[in-house]
C-alpha positions as CSV (number, residue, x, y, z in Angstrom):
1,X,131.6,130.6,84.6
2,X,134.4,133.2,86.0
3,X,133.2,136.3,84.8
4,X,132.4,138.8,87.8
5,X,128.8,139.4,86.2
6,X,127.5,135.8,85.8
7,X,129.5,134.8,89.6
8,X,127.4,137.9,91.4
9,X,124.0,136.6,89.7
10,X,124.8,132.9,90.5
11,X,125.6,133.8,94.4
12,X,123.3,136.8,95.2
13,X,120.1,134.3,95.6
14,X,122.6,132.9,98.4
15,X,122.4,135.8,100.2
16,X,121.0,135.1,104.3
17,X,120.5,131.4,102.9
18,X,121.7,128.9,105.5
19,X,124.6,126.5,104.0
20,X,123.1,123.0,104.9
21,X,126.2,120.9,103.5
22,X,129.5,120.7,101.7
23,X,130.7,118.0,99.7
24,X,133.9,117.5,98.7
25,X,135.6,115.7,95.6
26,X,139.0,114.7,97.2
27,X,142.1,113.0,96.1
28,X,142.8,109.6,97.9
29,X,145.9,107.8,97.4
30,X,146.8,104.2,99.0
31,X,143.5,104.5,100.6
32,X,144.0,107.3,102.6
33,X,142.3,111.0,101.9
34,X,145.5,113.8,100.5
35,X,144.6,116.4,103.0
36,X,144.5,119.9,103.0
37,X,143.9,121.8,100.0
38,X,146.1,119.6,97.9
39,X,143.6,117.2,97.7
40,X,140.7,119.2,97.4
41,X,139.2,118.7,93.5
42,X,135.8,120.2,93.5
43,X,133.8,121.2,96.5
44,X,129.8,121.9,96.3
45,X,128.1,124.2,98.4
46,X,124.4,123.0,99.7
47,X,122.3,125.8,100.5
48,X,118.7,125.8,101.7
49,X,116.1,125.9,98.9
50,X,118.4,126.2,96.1
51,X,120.7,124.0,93.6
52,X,124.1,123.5,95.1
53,X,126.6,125.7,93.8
54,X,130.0,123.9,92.3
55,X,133.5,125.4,92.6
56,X,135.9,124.6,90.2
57,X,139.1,125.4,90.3
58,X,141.3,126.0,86.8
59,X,144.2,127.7,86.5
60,X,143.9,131.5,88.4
61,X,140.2,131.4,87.6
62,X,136.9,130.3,90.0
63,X,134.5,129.0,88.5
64,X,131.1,128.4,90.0
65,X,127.9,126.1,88.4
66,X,124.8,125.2,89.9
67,X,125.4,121.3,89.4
68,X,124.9,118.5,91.7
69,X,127.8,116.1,92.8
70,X,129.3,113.7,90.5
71,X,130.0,109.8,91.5
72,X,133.2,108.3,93.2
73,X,135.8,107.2,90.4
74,X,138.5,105.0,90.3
75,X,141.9,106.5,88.9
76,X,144.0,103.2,88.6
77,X,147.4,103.2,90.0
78,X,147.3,107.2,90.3
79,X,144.3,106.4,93.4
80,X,140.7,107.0,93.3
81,X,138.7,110.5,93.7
82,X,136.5,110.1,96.9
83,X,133.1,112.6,96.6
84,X,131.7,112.7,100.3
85,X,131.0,115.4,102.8
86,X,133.3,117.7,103.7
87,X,136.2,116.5,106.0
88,X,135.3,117.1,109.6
89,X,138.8,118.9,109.9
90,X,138.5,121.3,106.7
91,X,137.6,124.9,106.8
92,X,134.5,124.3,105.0
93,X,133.2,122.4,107.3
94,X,133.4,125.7,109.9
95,X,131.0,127.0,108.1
96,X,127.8,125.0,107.9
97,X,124.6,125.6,109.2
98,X,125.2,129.4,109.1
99,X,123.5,131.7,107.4
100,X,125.8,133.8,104.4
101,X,125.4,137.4,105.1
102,X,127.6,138.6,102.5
103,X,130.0,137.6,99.3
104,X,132.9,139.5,98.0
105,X,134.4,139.0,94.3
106,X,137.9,138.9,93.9
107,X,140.2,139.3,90.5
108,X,142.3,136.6,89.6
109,X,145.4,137.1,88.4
110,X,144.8,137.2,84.9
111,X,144.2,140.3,82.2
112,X,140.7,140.0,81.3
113,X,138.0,140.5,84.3
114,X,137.7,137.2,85.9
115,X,136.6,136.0,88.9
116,X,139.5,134.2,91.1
117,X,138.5,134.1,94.2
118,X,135.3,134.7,96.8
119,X,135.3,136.1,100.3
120,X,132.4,134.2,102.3
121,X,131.2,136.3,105.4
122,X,128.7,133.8,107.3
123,X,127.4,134.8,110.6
124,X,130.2,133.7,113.0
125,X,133.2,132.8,110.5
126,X,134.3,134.7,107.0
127,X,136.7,132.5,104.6
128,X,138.9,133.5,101.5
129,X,138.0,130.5,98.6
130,X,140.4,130.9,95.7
131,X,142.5,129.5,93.0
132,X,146.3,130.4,92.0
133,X,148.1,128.0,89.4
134,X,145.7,125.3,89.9
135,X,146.1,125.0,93.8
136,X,143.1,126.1,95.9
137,X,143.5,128.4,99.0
138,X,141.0,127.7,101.8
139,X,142.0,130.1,104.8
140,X,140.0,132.3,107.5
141,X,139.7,136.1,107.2
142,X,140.2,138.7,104.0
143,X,142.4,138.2,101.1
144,X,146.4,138.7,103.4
145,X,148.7,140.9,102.3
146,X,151.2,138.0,100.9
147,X,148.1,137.3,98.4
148,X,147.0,141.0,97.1
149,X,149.3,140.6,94.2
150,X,147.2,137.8,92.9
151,X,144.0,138.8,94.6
152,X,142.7,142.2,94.6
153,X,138.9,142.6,96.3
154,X,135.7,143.9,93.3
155,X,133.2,144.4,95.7
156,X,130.9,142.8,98.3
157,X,127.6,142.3,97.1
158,X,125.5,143.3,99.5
159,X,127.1,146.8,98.5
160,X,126.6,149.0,95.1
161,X,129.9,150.7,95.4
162,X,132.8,149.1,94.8
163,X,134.8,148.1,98.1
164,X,138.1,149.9,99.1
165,X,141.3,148.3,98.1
166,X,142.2,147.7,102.1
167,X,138.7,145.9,102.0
């Protein structure tokens, strides 16, 4: 699901949860991991208490699911898809064991109200999650100015009033 409805239901229970674990499904090719966000597939977020959360990227839209990792497969000559935790090195991997204090909804760039991105603010680290023409962006911080014609901020949940545009 992408709609900004559905998302803030789905991630609200999150709210001052502490993110136990992240897998990843990643992209491996001659036997090594593709790094970065190239690579990255799927990624599930393991939170205390709850089902994990899946992110799914697909086109300019996020969409998130509670469902539990899928298996390791084998892709033939194109490489094999790895699902593991999270690569020591990753951004996601910043994250865990802190607490999420807040989530912020971001438009994708598309013309119906979708969800394309979420702002994570855990105790010590925030981090911009989103999807733009199939390629996920994984950075520290807000949505940057380079992105706000793609990204534009709905509103942090913790909040009833829409956020400001300068977030």
């Amino acid at each position: 699901m992408s709609d900004p409805v559905a998302i803030a239901a789905l991630l609200r229970p999150l709210l001052g949860r502490r993110l136990l674990a992240v897998t990843e499904a990643r992209h491996w090719y001659d036997e090594r991991p593709v790094t970065g966000p190239t690579g990255l597939l799927h990624f599930w977020l393991h939170f205390e208490g709850v089902p994990a959360i899946m992110a799914h990227g697909c086109g300019d839209l996020l969409k998130l699911t509670e469902e539990e990792p899928y298996s390791s497969y084998d892709m033939q000559e194109n490489g094999r898809t790895v699902v593991g935790p999270v690569q020591p090195t990753d951004l996601l991997n910043e994250v865990v064991g802190q607490c999420l204090v807040d989530v912020g909804l971001a438009q994708g760039y598309s013309t119906i109200p979708a969800v394309g991105g979420i702002l994570l603010r855990f105790e010590r680290n925030e981090l911009l999650v989103a999807t733009l023409a199939d390629e996920w962006i994984c950075q520290p911080g807000l949505i940057p100015a380079e992105l706000r014609q793609y990204l534009s901020l709905i509103g942090w949940l913790s909040s009833p009033a829409p956020a400001a545009e300068g977030q």
